[in-house]
N, C-alpha and C positions, 0 to 999 in steps of 0.2 A: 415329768410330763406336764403339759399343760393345766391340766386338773388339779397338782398342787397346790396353784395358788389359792383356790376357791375351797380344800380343804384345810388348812393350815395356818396357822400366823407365822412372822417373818422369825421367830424363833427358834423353828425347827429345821433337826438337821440333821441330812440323811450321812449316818455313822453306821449303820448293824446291818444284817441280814434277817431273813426270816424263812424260816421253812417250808414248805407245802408238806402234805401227807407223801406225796410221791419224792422226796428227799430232795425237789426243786431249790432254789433260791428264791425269793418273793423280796422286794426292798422294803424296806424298814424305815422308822423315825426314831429316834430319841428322843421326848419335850424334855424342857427345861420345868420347874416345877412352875405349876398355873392348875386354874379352879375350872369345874366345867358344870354345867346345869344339869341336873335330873328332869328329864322331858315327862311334861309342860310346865319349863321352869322352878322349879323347887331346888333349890340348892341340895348338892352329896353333903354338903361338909367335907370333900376330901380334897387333897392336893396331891398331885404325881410330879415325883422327882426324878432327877438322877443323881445320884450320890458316886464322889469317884472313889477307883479304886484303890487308893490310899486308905480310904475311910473302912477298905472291907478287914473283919479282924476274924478270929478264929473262932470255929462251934463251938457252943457250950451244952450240955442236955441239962436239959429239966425236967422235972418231975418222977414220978417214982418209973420204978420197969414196967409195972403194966402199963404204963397211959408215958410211953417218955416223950417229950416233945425236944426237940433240937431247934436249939439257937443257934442258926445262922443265916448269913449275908444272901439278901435276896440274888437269885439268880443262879445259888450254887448247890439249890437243894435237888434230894433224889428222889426219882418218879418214876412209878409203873409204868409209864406212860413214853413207849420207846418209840422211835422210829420203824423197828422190824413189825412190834405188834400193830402198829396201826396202816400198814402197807398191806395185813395178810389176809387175805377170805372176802377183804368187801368188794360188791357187788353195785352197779347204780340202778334204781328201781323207780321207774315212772309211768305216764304213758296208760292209767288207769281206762279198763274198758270192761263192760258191761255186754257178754252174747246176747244177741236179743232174738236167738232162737232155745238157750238153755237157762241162761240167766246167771251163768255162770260168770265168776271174776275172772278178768285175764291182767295180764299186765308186761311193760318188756323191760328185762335185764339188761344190762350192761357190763360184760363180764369182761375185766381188765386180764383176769388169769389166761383166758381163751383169744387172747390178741385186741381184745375191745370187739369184741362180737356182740351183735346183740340178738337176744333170743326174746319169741313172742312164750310166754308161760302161763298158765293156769294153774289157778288156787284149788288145791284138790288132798287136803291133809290126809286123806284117809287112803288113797294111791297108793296101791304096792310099792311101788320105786316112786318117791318123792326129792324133793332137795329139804336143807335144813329150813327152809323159807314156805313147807307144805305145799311146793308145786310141782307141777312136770310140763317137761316144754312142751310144746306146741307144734314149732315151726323146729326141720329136720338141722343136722347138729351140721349141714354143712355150709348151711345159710346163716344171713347175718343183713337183719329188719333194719335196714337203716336209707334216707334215701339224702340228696344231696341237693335239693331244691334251696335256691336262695344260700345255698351251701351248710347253713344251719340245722334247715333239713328241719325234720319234725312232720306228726300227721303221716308217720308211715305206714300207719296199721288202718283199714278200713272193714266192716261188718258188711257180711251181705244182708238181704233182707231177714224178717221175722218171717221162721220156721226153714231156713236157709244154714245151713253147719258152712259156707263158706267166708273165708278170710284171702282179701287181698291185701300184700303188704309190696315193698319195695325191695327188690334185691338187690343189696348194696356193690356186688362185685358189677352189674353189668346196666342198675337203675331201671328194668323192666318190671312191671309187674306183674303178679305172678297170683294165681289162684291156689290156696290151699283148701283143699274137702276136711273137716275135721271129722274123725273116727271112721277115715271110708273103710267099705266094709274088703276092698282089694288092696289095702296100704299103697294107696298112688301117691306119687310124690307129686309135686306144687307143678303148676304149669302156669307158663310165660301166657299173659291175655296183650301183650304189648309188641311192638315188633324189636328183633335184634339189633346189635349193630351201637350202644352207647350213645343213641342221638339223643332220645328222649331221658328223662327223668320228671318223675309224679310224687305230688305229695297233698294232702291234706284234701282227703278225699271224702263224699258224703253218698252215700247209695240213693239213687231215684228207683220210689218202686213202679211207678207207670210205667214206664221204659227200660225197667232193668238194666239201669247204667247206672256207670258212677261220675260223680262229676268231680272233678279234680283240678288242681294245680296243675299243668305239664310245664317243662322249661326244651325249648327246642336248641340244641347244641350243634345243629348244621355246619356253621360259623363258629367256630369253640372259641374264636377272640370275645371277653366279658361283653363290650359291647357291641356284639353282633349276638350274644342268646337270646331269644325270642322267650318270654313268659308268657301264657293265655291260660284260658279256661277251659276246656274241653270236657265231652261225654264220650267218656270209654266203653265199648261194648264188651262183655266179658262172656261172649257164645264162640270164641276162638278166631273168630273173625280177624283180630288185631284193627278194627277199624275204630275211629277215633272223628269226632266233628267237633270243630272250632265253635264256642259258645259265646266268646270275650276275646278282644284282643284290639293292639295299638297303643296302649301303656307300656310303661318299663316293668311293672311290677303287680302280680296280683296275691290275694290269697283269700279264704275263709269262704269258695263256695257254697251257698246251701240254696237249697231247692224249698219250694214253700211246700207246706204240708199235699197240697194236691196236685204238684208238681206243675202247674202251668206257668211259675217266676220265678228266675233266680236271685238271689241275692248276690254280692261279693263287695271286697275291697279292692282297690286298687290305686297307687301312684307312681310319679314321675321322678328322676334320679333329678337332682340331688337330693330330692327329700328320702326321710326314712319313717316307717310306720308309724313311728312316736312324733314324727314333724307334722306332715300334711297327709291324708288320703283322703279318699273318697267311698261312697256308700253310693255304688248303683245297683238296680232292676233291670232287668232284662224280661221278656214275653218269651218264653216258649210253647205255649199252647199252639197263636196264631203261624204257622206257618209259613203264611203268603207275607207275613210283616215281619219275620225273623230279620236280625242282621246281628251281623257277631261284631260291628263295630261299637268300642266302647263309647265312645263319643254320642252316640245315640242313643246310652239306655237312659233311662231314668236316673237324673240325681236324687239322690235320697237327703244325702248330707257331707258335708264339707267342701260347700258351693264357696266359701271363701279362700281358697286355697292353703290356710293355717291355719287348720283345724286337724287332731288326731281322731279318727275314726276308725272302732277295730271291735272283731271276736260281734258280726251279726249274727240275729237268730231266729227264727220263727217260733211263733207260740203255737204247738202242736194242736191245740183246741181253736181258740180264734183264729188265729192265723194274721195277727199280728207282726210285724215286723220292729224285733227291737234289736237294739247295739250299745255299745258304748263312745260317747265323745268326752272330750276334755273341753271345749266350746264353755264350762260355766271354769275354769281352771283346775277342773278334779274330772277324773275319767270317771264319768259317774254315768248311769244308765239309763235310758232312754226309747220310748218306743217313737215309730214311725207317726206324726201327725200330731205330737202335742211337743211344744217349745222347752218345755221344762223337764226336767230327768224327774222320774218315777219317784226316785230315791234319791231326794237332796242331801251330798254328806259332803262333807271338805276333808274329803279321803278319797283315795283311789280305787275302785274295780279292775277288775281285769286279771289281776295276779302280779306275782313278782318282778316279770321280767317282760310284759307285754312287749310284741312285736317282731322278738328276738327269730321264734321259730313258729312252724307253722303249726295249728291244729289247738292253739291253745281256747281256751275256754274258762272264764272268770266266772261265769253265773250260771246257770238253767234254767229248768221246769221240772218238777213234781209231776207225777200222774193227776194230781188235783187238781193242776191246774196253776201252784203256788208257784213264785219265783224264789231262788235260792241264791246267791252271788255272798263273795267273801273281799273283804277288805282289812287292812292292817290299823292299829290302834294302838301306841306307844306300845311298840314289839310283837304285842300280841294279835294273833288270827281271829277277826270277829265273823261269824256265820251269822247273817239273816234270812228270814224267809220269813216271803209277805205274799195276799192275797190282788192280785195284777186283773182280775176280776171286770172291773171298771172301766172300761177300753177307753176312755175319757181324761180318767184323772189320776193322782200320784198313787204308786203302792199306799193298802190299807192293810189294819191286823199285822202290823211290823212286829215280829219276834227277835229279840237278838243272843248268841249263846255261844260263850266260849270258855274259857277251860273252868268256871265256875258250875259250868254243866258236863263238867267230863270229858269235854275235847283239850286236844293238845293246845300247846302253846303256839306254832307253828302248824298249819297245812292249808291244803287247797289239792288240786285236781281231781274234784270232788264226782261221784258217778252213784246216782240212785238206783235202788233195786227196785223190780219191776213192781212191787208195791209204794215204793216213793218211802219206806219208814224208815230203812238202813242207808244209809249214806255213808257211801267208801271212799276214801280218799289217803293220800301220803300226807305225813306228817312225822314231829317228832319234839325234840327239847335240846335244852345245852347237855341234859345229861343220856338222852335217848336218841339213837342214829336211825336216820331215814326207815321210816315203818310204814309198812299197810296197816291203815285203821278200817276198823266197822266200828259204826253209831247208832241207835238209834235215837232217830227223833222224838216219839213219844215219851220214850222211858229217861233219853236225857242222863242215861248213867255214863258212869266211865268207857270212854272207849277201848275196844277190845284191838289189842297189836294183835295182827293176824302173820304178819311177814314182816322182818328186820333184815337192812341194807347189810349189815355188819353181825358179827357174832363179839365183836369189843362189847366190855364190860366194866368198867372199871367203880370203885368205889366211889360214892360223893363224896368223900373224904378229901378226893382229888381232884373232884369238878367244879370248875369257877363257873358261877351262873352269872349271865350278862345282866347290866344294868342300862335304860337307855337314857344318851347324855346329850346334851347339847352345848357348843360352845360357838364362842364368837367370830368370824371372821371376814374376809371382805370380798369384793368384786373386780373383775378389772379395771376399772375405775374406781377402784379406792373406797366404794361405798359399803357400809357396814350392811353383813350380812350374820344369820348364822346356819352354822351347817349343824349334822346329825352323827353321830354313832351308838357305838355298845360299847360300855367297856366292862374290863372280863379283870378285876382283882386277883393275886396271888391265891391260889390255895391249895395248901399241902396240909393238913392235921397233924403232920407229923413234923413239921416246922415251924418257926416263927422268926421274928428277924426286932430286935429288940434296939441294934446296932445304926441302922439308918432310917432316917425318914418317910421317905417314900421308896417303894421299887423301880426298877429303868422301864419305861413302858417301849412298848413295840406297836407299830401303829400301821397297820394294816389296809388297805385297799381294793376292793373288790373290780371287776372286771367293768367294762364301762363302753360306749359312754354312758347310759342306762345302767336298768336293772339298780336292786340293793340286795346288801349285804342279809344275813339269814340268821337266828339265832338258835337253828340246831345242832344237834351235836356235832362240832367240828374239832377231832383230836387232833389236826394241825397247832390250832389253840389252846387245847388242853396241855399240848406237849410243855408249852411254854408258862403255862398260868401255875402248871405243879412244880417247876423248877423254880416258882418265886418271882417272876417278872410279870408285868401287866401288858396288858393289850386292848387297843382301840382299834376295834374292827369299823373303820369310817364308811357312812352314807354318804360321800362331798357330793357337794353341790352338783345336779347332772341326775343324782339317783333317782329312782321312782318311788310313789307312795308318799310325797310329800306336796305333790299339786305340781300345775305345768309349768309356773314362774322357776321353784326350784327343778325342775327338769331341764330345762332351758337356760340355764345357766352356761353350760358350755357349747350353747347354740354361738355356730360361726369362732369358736377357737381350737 
């Protein structure tokens, strides 16, 4: 692919394969032996080889019976760590939500065992009939939460209002949506608030309580040619009506509606093909109070931001108490945060907001608010998940009283999609480690102890004995133009305790590439990797140039190739 050149020097070269957890194929690298930087520059001291197979000679054990260690040739040692066990039981778990009629956790599954269905679930350990993960579904076992907006989809689940047990999600088999009553007292099943027929599909939806709508994504499939679907913004009525009023429309592409706290302005994003969310959008207002002055044309609402047309603008929000209007732009070259009406981001960092994959799908959310008032938003920091929360107080000037706290206060190494409990002190979110698989955490803020894993993706277990923990590296490479650059990854060391390798130099590394052009790679438990770290081989799981979390210059790297 194109991408290789911007992750690699002209020494490498594609020889091997590499596995996925679903026994896929994934392409592979061999390097030649070369040094690589521990990020922010600090040299490993290490060198990664490949040694041939002439060179490989026979096991040897050492040491006494209790503690034996075996000597041999990287690549050919044995591990727990099989292909069958790491295929069986797991589940994907995302999509954190907070009822804001019970207070209760919810969250949706991804069950590969169930054909890749996805179920809406709630946290309920003490449930007669639970799963291993202390939940019980939600949403009926013949449905499946999933909706097909932008195709990526995402934003499928929407809350009705406070003191409201209703849940609208997206029916993935026919994209209508659908009201469910939780705990009706006549076990009614879900009912369609949307018309039949596969024209429509909705997604990343926000409840208006004036009006008892929800505003939404809709994509109109009239025209099922890609470029004749229609994207807008619409208020859904959900009193069975199946009626629906155009709020936004005339771009190619919208998402991240939200209604201001008193419901007379909407916010949203919105742009034009060829760009993509991470390229150019826009941040318009629209009036719904006035009536006689409504017009759903977008061209006429108010610009907020990315009046230059290369500017990324994404994930707006209103601040529930002022009613401020903030977002995030890249405009300073870091997606960093920003409220409506002042030049400067709140929070000046030369880091990213937003999260890992900003843009991708719809419904995502990089920061919040507090009951207090506080703002909360997470960014990445040589591998590690940093949590701030600052006092935004000030409608004038930069966050004050900045906190910052991560796993030296008991949070993971890794998380985000973070959801506050109706007190603002527990904060929920996914998270996990090289040696721990996708978890529901709870936190609290004041007490700052260790987070409690409430639900695990995986029942996999395996000894650190056999977990290689990533280190982050940096090495040298160039641009289309020849010009020196450098790019990012993780690399993941041999480790098996029950072996050693005395015989060669370095081990063969395997060098890995995450999905693109966006998005980066992840340093949680991923037994794809582990299969290969415990058999003795190493792994560079590569950032190249393009990924996110390293500012807009490296993002735009493979802008126009």
């Amino acid at each position: 692919q194109n991408e290789t050149s911007d992750i690699t020097s002209k020494s490498i070269f594609l020889i091997d394969s590499f596995c996925d957890m679903r026994g896929g194929i994934l392409a592979a690298l061999v390097i030649p032996s070369r040094s690589f930087l521990l990020s922010p520059r600090k040299s490993l001291g290490l060198t990664f080889g490949l040694t041939s197979a002439e060179a490989s000679v026979g096991r040897r054990t050492l040491g006494s019976v209790c503690n034996m260690v075996t000597d041999s040739p990287f690549g050919t040692w044995t591990s727990p760590i099989t292909s069958k066990a790491i295929t069986a039981g797991s589940v994907g778990i995302g999509s954190l939500h907070i009822d804001p009629s019970s207070g209760d956790l919810l969250w949706i599954e991804g069950r590969p065992q169930e054909g890749g269905r996805y179920v809406i679930c709630k946290y309920d350990p003490d449930a007669r009939i639970s799963s291993e993960r202390g939940a019980v579904d939600v949403s009926p076992k013949e449905s499946n939460v999933r909706t097909r907006v932008h195709e990526y989809g995402g934003g499928a689940v929407t809350f009705g209002g406070k003191g409201s047990k209703e849940i609208y999600y997206s029916e993935f088999a026919t994209q209508r949506l659908m009201k469910l009553v939780q705990d009706s007292p006549d076990g009614s099943e879900p009912t369609p608030v949307t018309p039949d027929g596969n024209r429509f599909r909705f997604a990343d939806g926000v409840w208006e309580p004036s009006t008892l709508r929800l505003m939404m994504v809709r994509e109109d499939h009239l025209e099922p040619h890609p470029k004749d679907v229609v994207n807008q913004i619409v208020a859904v009525s959900v009193d069975g009506s199946e009626s629906m009023e155009v709020l936004a429309t005339g771009n190619d592409f919208y998402a991240a509606p939200r209604p201001s706290p008193d419901g007379t302005k909407l916010a949203y994003i919105t742009w034009n093909h060829p760009n993509m969310p991470w390229d150019a959008t826009e941040l318009r207002v629209t009036q719904l109070a006035d009536a006689g002055a409504f017009t759903d044309e977008t061209d006429k609402h108010d610009l907020i931001a990315g009046e230059d047309g290369d500017t990324s603008i994404i994930q707006p929000l209103w601040h529930p108490q002022t009613s401020d209007l903030y977002y995030i732009s890249d405009q300073s070259g870091y997606w960093n945060i920003y409220r409506n009406g002042t030049s400067a981001s709140i929070l000046p960092l030369n880091f990213d907001f937003g999260g890992r994959a900003p843009g991708w799908q719809l419904g995502q959310q990089g920061y919040g608010f507090l009951p207090d008032g506080k703002i909360y938003a997470t960014y990445t920091k040589d591998g590690e998940t940093k949590l701030i929360v600052a006092s935004v107080a000030d409608s004038d000037g930069p966050a004050t009283n900045i906190e910052e706290y991560g796993t030296e206060h008991g949070l993971p190494p890794q998380f985000g999609g973070i959801v506050p409990s109706a007190s603002g002190d527990t904060l929920y979110f996914i998270g996990g480690s090289s040696s721990i698989p996708t978890s529901v955490y709870s936190w609290s803020l004041s007490q700052c102890g260790p987070a409690i894993q409430l639900a695990s993706s995986s029942s996999l277990k395996f000894s650190d004995n056999v977990i290689s923990v990533p280190r982050q590296v940096e090495f040298p490479t160039t641009d289309s133009e020849g010009k020196a650059k450098t790019a990012f990854g993780y690399y993941y060391p041999p480790q098996n305790k029950a072996y050693q390798c005395t015989m060669e130099k370095a081990p063969p590394l395997l060098v890995k590439a995450h999905g693109g052009p966006t998005a980066c790679t992840s340093t949680s438990f991923n037994p794809a990797i582990q299969f290969w770290t415990s058999r003795g081989f190493a792994v560079l799981d590569v950032d190249y140039g393009g990924s996110t979390g390293y500012g807009r210059e490296y993002r735009r790297r493979l802008r126009n190739r």
